[in-house]
N, C-alpha and C positions, 0 to 999 in steps of 0.2 A: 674404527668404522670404515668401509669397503668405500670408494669411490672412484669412478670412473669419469672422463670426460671426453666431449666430441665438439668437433666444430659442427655450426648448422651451415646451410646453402643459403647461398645467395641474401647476406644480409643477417643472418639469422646470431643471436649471441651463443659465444660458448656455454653449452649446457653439461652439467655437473649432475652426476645420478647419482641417490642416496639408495643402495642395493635395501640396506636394513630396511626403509621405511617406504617400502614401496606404497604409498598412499596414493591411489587417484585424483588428480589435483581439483578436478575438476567439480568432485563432490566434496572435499574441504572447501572450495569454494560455496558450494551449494548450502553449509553447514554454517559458516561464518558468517553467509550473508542471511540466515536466517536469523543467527542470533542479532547481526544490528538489526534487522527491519524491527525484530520483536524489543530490544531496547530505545530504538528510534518511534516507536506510536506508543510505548511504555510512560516515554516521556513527556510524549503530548499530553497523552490524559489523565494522570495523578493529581494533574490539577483539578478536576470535576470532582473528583474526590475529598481530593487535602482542600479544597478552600471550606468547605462547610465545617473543617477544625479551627478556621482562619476568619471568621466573622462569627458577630454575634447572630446569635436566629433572630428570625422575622417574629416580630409579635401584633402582625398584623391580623385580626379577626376577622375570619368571612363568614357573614352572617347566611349567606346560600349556600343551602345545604341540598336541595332538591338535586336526586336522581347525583348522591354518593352514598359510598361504602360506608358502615360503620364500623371505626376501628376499635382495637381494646384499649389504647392510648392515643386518645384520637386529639390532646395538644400538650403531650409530653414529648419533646423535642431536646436529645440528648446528644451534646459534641462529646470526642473525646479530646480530652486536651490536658496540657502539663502546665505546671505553673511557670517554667520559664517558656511558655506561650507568650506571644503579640498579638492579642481579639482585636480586629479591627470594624468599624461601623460602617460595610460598605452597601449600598442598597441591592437591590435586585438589578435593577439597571447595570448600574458600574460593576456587576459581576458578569451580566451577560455580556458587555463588553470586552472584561479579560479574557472570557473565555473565548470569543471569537475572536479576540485580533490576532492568534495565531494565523487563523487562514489568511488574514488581507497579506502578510508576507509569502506565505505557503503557494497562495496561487500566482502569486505575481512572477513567482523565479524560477515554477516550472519546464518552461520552450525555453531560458538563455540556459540554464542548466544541461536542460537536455542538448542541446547544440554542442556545448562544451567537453560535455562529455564524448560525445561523436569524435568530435576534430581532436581531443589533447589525451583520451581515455578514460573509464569511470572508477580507477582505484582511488586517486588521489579526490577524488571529486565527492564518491561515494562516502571515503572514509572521511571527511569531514563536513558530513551533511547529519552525519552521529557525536562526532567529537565536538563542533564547534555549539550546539543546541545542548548536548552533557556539562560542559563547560558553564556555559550561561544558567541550566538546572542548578547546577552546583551555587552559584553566584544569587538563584533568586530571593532566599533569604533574606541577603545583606541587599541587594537593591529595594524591598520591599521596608525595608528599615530607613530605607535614604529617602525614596521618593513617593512612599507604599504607593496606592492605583497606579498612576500615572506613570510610574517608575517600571511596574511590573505587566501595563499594558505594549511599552514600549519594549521590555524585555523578552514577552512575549511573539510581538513581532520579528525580532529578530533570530530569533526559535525558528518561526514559520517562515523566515527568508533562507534560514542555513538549511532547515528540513526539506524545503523544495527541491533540492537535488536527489534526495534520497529514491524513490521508484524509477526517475528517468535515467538514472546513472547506474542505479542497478541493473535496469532494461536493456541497458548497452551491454553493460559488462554479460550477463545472460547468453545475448547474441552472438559474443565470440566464446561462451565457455559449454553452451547445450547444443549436442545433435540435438536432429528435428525429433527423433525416435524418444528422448528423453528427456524434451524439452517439459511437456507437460507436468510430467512427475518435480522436474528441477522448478518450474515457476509454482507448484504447488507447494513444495515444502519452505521456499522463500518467503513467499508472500503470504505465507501459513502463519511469518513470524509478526504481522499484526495483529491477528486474532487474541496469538499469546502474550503479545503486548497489552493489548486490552486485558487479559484476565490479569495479569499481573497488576497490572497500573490500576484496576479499579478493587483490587483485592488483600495488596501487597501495604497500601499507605494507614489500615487502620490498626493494622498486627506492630508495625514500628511507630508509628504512636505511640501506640499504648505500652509496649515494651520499651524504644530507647532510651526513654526517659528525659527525650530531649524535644520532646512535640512535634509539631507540625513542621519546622524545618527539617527535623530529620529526615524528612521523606526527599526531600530534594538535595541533599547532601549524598544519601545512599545511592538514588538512584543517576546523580551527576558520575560517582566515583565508578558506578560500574561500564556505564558509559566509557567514560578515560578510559578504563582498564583495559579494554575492547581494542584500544583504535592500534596500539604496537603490534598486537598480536594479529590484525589485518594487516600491517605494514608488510609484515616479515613476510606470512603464508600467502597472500594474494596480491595477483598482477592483472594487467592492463587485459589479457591474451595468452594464451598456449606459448603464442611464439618468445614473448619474454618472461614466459617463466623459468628460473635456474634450474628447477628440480623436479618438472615433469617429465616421466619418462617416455620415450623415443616412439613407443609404441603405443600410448595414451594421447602423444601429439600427432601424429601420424594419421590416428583414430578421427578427432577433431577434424586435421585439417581434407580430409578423403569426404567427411560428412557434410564440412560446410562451405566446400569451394564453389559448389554453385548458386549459394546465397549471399557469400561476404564480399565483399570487393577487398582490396588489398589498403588502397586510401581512401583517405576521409573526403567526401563530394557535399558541395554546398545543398542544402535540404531542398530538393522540388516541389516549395511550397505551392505555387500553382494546381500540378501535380494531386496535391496532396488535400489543399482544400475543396476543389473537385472530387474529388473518389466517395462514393455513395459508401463503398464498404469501410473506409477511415471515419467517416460519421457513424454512421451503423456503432461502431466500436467507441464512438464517443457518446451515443447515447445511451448505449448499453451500461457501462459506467458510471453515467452521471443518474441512470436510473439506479443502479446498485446502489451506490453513494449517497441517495437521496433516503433512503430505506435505511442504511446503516447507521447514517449520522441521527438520524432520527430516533434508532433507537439506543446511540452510544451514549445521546446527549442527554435523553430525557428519561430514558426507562428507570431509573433511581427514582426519578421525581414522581413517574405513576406509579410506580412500586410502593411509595410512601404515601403522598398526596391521595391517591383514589383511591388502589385497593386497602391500603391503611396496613403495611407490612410494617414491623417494628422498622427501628434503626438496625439492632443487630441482625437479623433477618435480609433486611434487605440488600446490604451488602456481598452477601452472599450468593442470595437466589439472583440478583442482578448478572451475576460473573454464568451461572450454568447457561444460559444462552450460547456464549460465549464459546464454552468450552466445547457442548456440542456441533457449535461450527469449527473449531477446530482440527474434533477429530471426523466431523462431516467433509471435510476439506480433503484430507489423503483417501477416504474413503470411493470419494466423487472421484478420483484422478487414480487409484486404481481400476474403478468402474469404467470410467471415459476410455482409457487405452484398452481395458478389455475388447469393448467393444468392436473401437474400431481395429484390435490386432485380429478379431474374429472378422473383421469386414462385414460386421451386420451392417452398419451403415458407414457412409463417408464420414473423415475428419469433418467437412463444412457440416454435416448433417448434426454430427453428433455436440458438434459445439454450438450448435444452433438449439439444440435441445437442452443440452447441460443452462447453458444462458439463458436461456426463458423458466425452465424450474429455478433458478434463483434471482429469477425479478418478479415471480408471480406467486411464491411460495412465501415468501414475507408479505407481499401485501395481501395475501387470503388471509392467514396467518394472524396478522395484526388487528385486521377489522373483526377475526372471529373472537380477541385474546378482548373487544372490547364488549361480545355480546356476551364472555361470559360474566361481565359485568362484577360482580361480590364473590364469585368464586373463586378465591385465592389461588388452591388445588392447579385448575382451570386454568385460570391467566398464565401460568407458570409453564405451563406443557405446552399454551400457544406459542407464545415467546420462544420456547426452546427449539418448536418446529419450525419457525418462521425462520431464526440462524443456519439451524439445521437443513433448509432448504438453500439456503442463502450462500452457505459453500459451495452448492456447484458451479456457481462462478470464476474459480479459483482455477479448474482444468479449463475452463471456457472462456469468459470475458477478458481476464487478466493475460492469457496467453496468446491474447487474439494480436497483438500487435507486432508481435515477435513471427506470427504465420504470413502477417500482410509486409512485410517488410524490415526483414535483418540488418539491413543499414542506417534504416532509420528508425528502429525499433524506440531509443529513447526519447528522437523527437514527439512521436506517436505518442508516447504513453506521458510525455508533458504537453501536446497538446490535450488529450482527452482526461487526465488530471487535474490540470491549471481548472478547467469547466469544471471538473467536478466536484472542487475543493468548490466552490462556490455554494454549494449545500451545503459545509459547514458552517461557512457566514449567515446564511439564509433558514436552514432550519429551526435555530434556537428562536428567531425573531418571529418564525410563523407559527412557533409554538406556542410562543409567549402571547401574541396576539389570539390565538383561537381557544386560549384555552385561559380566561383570567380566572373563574371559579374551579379549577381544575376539578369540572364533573369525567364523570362517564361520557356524556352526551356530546360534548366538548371535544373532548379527545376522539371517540368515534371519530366526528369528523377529520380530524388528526390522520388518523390511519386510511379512510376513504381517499384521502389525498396521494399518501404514500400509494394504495392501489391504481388511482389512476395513472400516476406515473410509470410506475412500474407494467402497465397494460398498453401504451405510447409506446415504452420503450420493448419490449415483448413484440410488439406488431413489427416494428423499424428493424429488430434484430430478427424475426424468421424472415424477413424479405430480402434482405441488403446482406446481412452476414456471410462473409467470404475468408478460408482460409490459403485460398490462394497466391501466392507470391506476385506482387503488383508489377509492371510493367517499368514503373518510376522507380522500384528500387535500385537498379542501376542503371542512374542517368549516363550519357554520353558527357566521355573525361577528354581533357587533352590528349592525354596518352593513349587512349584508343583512336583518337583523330590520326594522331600520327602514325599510330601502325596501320592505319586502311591507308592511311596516305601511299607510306614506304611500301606495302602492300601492290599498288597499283603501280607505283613507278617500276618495282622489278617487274612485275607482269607485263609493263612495256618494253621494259631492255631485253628480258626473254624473247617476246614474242620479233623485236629487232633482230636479236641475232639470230633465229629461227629464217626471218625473211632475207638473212646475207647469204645465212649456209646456203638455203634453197637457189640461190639467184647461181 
């Protein structure tokens, strides 16, 4: 194999070119980090899944029946399960509780994460915001055998304290690996990789079921190991930046560093949270957000439940039809982020204009969406094609909202996206509970209300995002450093020694 080496400038490590594999680093980066994000929400939610192979069903009878669906099995209620299963007798409560105490860890670690990642880099940070949550998957078996609830609420939480790193550290790393020119398209196929986490994670646990032969833990075994598998092979291929990677080549760094010299700064500066919590357009992006998130979790959390509960889909069926949502926001997703750059490489409208657009079709487009998926009420057909356009809409987020903090600020990119995160994870805590609360007879009528809520949200946040949304580079992204003090300093003192010996010569 061909190998050349050079020293870099000023500081720079000696870099080592691999002629054979001329691979642009920068999209192996693009490619890896899409596989963890889509392994990292894989493994948040198999849980929603695999526990209903993990408790006995509810045989509770509701005798209200007004203004629901009538099913063809309407209390045949089917787990799949193996006989070296553990069926545990957990109620509805102590389930809504495992299922959310992911977030109380989740959003608590998002700002020191994000910080961290700023000041020391987001390889190390990133890769074990996948590894160390794969790890503990792998482990949840045998802790549910030691302490079951309790054991597996707690284990849970510490999921959602390691996974807190994962967007804000990616945000960083982002920062220093996309021009502005290709940044949309790189934030869109990354963070493309929750979507396909979701379809996995809610589609993937009943096929190894029923095939390993080894039940419900299996699913947390498989998908712990492929986790692990992931994290050497980010060791090796990705780094911190361009500048410390061994094997990108001269002119792929070059590229970078020409595109992002006047967004990065060189060191790490303390975050100008004043700054930052002041800026109308940094809110803007956190309401934006936390309205997306408010609509997603909603229907990440619960769509099984009205998929089965109201419109009266089989068990096998509904697993299924639950996941096409899904999928069409996935491929809604590069779609919208080709569309987006079209646009604006045609200059029909500005970056701010068009991401202003793209963001309002995916916080208004699920909540029309959802409130229509509840008028069609018994029409199964119907609900299905709502549901599909409400996702479907709901990717254009992906070129716009998600991208948005990377435009207001490349230095502080990962704090950004852990402060409007940390918020927005707080709908995962909060939507199961106001689901559970509005909806006890789980009618039609009930749920409506459900979604009228998601559209109100989503019509706050739609108003706050065409007014305030800015993709402008902030004023606070490069605070005043020491070392620019001292160069206006030194600056000023030669301009007086000049101008001294200027007034000797003359005299």
């Amino acid at each position: 194999m061909n190998y050349s080496c050079i020293s870099g400038v000023a500081g720079d490590i000696t870099r080592c070119k691999k002629h054979r594999f001329n691979v642009p680093q920068r999209w192996l980066f693009v490619y890896m980090s899409f596989i963890a994000v889509m392994i990292g929400n894989s493994i948040r939610v198999i849980l929603s899944i695999t526990i209903t192979s993990m408790v006995y069903p509810s045989h509770e009878v509701h005798t209200y029946i007004d203004n629901t669906c009538q099913g063809p099995h309407p209390t045949v209620v089917k787990n799949i399960t193996s006989s070296v299963d553990t069926i545990y007798n957990w109620d509805e409560y102590t389930q809504g509780i495992i299922l959310s105490s992911y977030f109380w860890g989740y959003a608590a670690t998002q700002i020191p994460f994000g910080r961290l990642a700023e000041r020391l880099g987001g390889k190390y940070i990133f890769g074990m915001s996948i590894f160390v949550p794969s790890i503990l998957t792998f482990l949840t078996p045998i802790s549910i055998e030691w302490g079951e609830s309790t054991a597996l609420i707690v284990l849970r939480m510490l999921m959602g304290v390691a996974s807190g790193a994962m967007f804000p550290a990616c945000s960083t790393l982002i920062s220093y690996w996309s021009a502005p020119e290709e940044r949309t398209k790189m934030c869109t196929i990354i963070f493309a990789g929750a979507i396909a986490g979701t379809i996995l994670g809610t589609t993937m646990p009943a096929v190894i079921i029923r095939y390993s032969g080894y039940g419900w833990p299996a699913v947390f075994y498989w998908f712990g190991i492929i986790g692990m598998a992931w994290f050497p092979f980010w060791i090796f291929f990705c780094y911190n930046s361009p500048e410390e990677h061994p094997f990108i080549m001269q002119q792929e760094l070059d590229y970078l560093r020409e595109s992002l010299k006047q967004q990065k700064s060189k060191k790490s500066s303390p975050a100008p949270w004043s700054s930052i919590l002041k800026s109308k357009e940094v809110w803007a992006f956190v309401v934006a957000l936390c309205g997306c998130d408010w609509a997603y979790f909603t229907v990440a959390t619960d769509l099984p439940k009205y998929m089965s509960s109201v419109v009266k889909f089989s068990i096998e069926d509904n697993g299924y039809l639950s996941s096409l949502p899904y999928l069409s926001m996935w491929i809604g997703s590069f779609f919208c982020s080709w569309l987006l750059d079209k646009i604006v490489e045609k200059q029909c409208v500005s970056l701010t204009n068009a991401r202003k657009v793209f963001a309002a079709i995916s916080l208004m487009g699920p909540g029309v969406f959802l409130v229509a998926a509840s008028y069609a009420e018994c029409n199964q057909m119907l609900v299905v094609v709502m549901f599909v356009l409400g996702l479907t809409f709901m990717s254009a987020a992906y070129p716009s909202i998600m991208v948005n903090n990377l435009d207001l600020s490349p230095n502080f990119a990962g704090t950004l996206m852990a402060l409007a995160n940390g918020i927005a994870a707080l709908g995962g805590i909060l939507t199961p509970y106001v689901v559970g609360i509005l909806t006890p007879h789980q009618t039609i009528g009930e749920w409506r209300f459900v979604f009228w809520i998601v559209f109100g949200v989503a019509t706050c946040a739609t108003v706050c995002v065409l007014i305030f949304t800015s993709t402008e580079v902030q004023p606070w992204n490069e605070p005043p450093t020491v070392d620019n003090d001292l160069e206006k300093n030194v600056s000023e003192k030669e301009h007086e020694c000049v101008k001294k010996i200027d007034e000797e010569i003359t005299r």
